[in-house]
N, C-alpha and C positions, 0 to 999 in steps of 0.2 A: 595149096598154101592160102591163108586166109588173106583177107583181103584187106589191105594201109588204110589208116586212117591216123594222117598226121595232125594236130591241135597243139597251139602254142598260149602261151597268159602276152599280155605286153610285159615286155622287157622291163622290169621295173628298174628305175632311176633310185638309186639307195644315196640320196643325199641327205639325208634322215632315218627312223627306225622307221619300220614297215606302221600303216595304219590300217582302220578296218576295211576300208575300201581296195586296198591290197588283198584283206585278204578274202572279201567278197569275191573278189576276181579269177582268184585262186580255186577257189572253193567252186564256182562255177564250171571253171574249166574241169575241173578234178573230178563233175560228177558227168559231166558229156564223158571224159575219157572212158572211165570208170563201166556207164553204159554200155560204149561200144565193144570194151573189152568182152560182157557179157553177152553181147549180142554176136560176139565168135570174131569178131575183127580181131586185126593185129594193130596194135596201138603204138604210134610214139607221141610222148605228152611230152613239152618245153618250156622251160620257165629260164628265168635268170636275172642279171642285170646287166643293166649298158650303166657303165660308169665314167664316159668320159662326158667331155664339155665343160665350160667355162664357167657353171653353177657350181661343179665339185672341185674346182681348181680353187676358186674364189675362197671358198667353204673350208679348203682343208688350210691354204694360207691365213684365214682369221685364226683357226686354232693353231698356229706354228706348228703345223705339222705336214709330212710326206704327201701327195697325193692319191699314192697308192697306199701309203697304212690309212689312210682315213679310209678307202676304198675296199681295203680287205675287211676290213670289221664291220663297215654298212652291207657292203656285202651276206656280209655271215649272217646278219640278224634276221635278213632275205632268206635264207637257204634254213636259217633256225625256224621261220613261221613255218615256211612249207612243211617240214617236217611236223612242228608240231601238232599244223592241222590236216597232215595225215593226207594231205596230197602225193598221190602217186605219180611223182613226175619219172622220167626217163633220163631225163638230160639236165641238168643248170647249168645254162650258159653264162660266162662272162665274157663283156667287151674288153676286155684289159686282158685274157689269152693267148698268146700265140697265133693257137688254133682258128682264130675270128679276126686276128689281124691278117692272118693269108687268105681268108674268105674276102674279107673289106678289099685290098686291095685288088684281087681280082676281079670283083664287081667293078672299081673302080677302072681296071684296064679293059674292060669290056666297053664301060660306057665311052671311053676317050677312044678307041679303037671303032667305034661306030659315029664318031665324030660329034660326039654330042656334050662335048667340055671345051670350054674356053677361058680364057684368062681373061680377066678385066677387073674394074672397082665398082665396089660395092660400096650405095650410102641410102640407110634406111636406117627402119626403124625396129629394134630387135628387144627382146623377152630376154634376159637374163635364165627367171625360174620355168618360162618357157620351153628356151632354146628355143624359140622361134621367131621368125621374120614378119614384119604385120606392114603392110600398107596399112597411108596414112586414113585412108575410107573406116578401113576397120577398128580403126582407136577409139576409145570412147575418153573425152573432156571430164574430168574431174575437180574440185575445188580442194586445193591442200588445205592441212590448218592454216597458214601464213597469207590465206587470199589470194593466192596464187591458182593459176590453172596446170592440173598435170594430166598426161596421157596414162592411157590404162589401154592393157590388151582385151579383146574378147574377152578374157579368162579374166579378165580384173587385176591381171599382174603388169606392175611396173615398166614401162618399156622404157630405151635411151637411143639415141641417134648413134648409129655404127658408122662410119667410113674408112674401109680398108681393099685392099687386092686379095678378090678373091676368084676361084675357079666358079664357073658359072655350068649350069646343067640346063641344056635346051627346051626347060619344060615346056613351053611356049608351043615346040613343034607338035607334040602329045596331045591336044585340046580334042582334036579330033578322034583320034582312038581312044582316049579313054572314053568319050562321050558313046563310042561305038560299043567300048567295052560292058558301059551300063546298058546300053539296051538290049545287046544280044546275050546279056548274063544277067538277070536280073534278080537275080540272089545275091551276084558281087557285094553288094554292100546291105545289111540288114541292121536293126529294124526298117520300114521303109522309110520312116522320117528319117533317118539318117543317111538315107540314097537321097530323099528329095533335095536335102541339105548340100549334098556333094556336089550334086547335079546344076546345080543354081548356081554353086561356087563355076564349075568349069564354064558354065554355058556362059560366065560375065568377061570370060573370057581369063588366061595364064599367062603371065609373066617367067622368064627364065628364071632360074633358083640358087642362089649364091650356096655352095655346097663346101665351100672349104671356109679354114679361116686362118690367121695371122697374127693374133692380138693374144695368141697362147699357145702352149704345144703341148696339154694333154689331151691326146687323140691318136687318131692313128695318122701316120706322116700319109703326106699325099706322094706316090711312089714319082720320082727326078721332078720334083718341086722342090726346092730346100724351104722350110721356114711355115710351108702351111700343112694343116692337118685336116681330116677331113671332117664336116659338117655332122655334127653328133648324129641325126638323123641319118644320114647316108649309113654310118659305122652302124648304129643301133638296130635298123629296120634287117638289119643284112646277118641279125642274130639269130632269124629265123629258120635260114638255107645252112647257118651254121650248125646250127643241132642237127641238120639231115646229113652230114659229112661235105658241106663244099666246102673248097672248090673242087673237090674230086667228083667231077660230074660222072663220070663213069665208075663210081666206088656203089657199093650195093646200096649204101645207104640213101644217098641221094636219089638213085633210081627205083628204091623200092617205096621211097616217103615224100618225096617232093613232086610236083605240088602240095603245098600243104593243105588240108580241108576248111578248119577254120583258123581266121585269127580273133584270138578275145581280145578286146581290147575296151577302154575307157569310151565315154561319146565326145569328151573333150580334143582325143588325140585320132578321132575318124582320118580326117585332111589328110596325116602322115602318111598313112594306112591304103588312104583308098586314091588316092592322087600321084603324091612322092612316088610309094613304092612300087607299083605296078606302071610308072613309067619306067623307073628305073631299070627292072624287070624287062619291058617293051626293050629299051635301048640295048641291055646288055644281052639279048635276045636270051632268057631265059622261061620257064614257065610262070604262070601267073596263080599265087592262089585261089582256090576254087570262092572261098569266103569270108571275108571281114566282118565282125557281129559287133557292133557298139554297142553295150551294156548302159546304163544308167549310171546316176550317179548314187552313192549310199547316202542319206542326211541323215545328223542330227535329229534331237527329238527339237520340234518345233518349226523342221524343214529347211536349215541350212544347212548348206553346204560343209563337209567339214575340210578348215583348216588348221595351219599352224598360229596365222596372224590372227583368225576367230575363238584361240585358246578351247577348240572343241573336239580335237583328233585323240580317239580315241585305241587304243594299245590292245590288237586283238588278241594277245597272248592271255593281257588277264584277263578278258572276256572266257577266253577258252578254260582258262584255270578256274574262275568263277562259275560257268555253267555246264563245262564239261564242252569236249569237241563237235561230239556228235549233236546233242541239243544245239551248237552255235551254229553249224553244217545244219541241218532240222532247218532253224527258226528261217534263212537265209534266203531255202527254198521252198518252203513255204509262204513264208513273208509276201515275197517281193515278186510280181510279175515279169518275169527276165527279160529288160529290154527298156523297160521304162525306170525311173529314178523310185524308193523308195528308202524309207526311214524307221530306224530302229529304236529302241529303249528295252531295258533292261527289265522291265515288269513286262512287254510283250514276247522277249524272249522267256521266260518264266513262264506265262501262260501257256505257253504253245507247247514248250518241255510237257510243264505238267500236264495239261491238258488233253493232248495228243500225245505224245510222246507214252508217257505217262501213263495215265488214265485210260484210254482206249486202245493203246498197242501193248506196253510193259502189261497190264494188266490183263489183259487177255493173254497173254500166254502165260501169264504166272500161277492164271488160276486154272487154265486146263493143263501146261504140266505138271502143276503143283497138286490136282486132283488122280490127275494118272502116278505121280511118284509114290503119293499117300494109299490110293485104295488099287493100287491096280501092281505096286512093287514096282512101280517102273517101267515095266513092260506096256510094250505098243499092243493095243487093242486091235481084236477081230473084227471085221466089218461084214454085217450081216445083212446085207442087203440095203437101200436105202430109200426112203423117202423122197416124197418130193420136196420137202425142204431141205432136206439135203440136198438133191440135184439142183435145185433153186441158186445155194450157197456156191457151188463145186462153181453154177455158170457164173455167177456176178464177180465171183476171186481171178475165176479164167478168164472172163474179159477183160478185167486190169490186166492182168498180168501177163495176157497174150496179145491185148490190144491197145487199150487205153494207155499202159504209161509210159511202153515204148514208141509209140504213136507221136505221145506228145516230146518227149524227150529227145526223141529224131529229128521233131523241128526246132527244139530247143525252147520248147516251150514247159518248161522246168515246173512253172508252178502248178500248171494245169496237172503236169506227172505227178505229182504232191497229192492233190487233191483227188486225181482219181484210185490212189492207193487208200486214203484215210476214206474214201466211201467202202470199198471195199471193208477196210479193217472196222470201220461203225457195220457193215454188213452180218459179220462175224459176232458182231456183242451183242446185236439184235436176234442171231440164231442160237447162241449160247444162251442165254435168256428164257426165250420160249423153249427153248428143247430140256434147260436146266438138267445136265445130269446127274447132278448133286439129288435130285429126287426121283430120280429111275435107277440110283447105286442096288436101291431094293425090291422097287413094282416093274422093272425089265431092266434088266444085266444086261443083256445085249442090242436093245437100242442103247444104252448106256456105252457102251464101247465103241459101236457104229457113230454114234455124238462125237464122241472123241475122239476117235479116226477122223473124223471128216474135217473136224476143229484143226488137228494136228498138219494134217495134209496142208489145209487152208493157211496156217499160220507159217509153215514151213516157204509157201509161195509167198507170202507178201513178205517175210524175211529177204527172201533173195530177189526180189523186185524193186526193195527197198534200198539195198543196197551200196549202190552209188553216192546216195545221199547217209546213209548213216554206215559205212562201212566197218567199222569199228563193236558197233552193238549188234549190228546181225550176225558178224560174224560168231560173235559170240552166244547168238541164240541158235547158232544155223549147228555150231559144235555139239551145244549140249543137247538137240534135237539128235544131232548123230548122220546127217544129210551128207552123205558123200560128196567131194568137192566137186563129182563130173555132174552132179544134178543142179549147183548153184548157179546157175546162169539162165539167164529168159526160154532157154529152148528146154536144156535139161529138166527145168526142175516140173516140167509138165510131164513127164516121161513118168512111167508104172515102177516106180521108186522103192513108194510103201511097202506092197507086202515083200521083197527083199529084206529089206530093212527091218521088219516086223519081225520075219520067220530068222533073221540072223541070231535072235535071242539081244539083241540089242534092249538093255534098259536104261531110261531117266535119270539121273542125279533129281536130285529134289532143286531147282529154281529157286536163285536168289534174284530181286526185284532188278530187273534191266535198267530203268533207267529211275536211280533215287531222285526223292523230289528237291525242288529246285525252291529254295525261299529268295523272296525279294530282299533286296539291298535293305540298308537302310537309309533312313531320309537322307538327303544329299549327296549320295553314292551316284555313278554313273546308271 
């Protein structure tokens, strides 16, 4: 049986429509999954939303409206991106379920059964847009318009003094384990700046964690409490072990998927992630994921942040309708160094389309299958021995594709996998070029077809290398090449393929342009 390899996105909060930083995230996870699939794991990918807390309660009472119809429609437009951008998830969980309320409270009787809940009041200082609790250390003084001074979270958001009766979770006792937990797992939390960051937080030492609350009751009820419900974060984090089948610890699913491998997650919402939950986890004696990856944040053109109060959040739907899925998947992972913050615009997505995309992949196979359709009837070419430029091409395609980009994509190192594909693919325009068999169709026929054999072979591996990241247009180049589905994977597609495929009488359709070109907006456009 092949071997689990569980990956979850954060739980997205749909108190609004999806932005592009959603679906950055998305698209991220989608292409680890995606990889591993092809690397012969057995994959479950998870995505969803946590829709309770005191932000969408808020939210749906301005609009006079239910809190669960505000909740199922925000929801949808979540479960709409995913689809649209052609993430291969397994599961979309929601908090609002059944199925995630019997996980939550189990979690929750685990931890009170290991003594680690207590009743008492809570008065601080809390995040509305948050959902989270800030000592007063952490706030940052701001001057309102009125000459007034107001508090702001870390995040820059809003905070108000809370004081109610609330269940309290012993984080405090944890300081030392998790501290134990980073050193003897020191992947737990990646990038490392975002370990260093954790690490600083615990070692200043933890306070216990007010986990319930009382001043509303959408959520999940705290089981023989009347009146409180449980701390968004507790419900949301615990959406994770829900996609693996808890609380049926002993259901296949749980036991074949959990631990989970990674979690993707924002570097805003690390803390939840790498503190909260794997105490939680500690107390309820469960397993611990193997890995939390904080991501970056996506900016604006000019390097802000985007939000809703900065009028700059941008709708990756039309992005996607504008340049097509796979060029916005493309530009994403190529772009952006995975792990640090990066920034988009709409003429750099356009460049990279056409430029890469385009221009050095699309067009390298349009013009050698488009030469093989025209003078060759379609039919796959004899290979008559080969050159050392030939052999030269066969190694630098097989190093990507057997080394370099699952190398890099193992560690999650997405962009470096990018770029070692486009040397390869510039490797191929540079042998096309000097071999030209546009002008041995007549002075050698058969270096002529060995060219294009070797071109064909070549193109068919950075197809399915590629993959992960443009899943949509390989496929569709991997069809009209005629690639058997058992050779599309990292292992397969090095396997002696061709001449099956050649001697099956297998011919070309004539290639239309993979990926058409992409024109910039016009002035003022995003």
């Amino acid at each position: 049986m092949a071997e689990p390899f569980y990956i979850t996105t954060a739980i997205n909060y749909p108190n609004g429509r999806p932005h592009i930083g959603h679906a950055y995230e998305g698209i991220a996870t989608d292409v680890i999954a995606r990889f591993q699939r092809l690397m012969g794991r057995d994959v479950r990918f998870i995505t969803g939303t946590d829709e309770h807390g005191l932000k969408m309660d808020q939210t749906a009472r301005k609009a006079g409206r239910t809190t669960i119809d505000l909740a199922d429609e925000m929801s949808g437009y979540f479960r709409e991106m995913a689809d649209t951008l052609n993430l291969s998830y397994d599961d979309f969980v929601r908090t609002t379920e059944q199925r995630h309320h019997a996980a939550s409270l189990e979690l929750w009787r685990r931890m009170e059964a290991a003594g680690d809940l207590y009743l008492d009041r809570y008065e601080g200082w809390y995040s509305v847009r948050d959902e989270a609790f800030y000592e007063e250390s952490e706030l940052v003084d701001q001057d309102a318009a009125d000459g007034t001074k107001i508090k702001l979270s870390p995040q820059g958001t809003p905070v108000e003094w809370t004081a109610e009766e609330t269940w309290f979770f012993r984080l405090s006792e944890y300081q030392d384990k998790l501290l134990a937990l980073y050193r003897d797992n020191p992947d737990f939390i990646r990038p490392e700046s975002r370990r260093n960051e954790v690490l600083r937080f615990v070692e200043g030492g933890l306070k216990d964690l007010s986990v319930s609350r009382t001043s509303f009751d959408w959520g999940v009820p705290v089981p023989g409490s009347d009146g409180h419900v449980m701390y968004v974060w507790v419900d949301a984090l615990t959406t994770y072990m829900t996609g693996a089948g808890f609380p049926e610890v002993d259901g296949e699913l749980f036991q074949r998927y959990w631990p989970a491998n990674i979690h993707m997650i924002g570097k805003d919402i690390v803390r939840f992630h790498t503190v909260y939950w794997p105490a939680f986890l500690m107390s309820a004696d469960l397993p611990l994921p193997k890995q939390v990856f904080g991501h970056g944040f996506l900016l604006a053109r000019g390097g802000e942040k985007m939000s809703k109060s900065a009028g700059n959040v941008v709708d990756p739907m039309e992005l996607a309708e504008r340049f097509g899925v796979d060029s916005l998947r493309y530009f994403f992972m190529r772009e952006i160094a995975f792990g640090q913050d990066g920034s988009y615009s709409a003429e750099a997505i356009v460049q990279r389309a056409n430029g890469e995309l385009g221009n050095a992949f699309g067009n390298l196979a349009q013009r050698t299958l488009g030469f093989m359709a025209k003078n060759l009837q379609g039919h796959l070419p004899q290979i008559h021995g080969h050159s050392e430029a030939d052999k030269a091409l066969f190694e630098a395609v097989d190093r990507a594709v057997s080394k370099d980009i699952p190398e890099s994509f193992e560690k999650l190192a997405l962009q470096q996998g990018v770029e070692a594909w486009l040397q390869a693919v510039f490797a191929c325009n540079a042998y096309i070029d000097s071999e030209a068999p546009w002008a041995l169709r007549k002075s050698d026929p058969e270096r002529m077809e060995t060219v294009l054999a070797t071109l064909y072979i070549c193109i068919a591996q950075l197809a399915v290398a590629i993959q992960p990241v443009i899943p949509a247009s390989s496929s569709k180049l991997l069809d009209l090449m005629g690639i058997p589905q058992a050779n599309r994977t990292y292992v397969g597609v090095r396997e002696a393929w061709y001449s099956p495929l050649a001697e099956s009488g297998f011919q070309i359709a004539a290639p239309t342009p993979l990926f058409p070109r992409l024109e910039l907006p016009e002035e003022g456009d995003a």
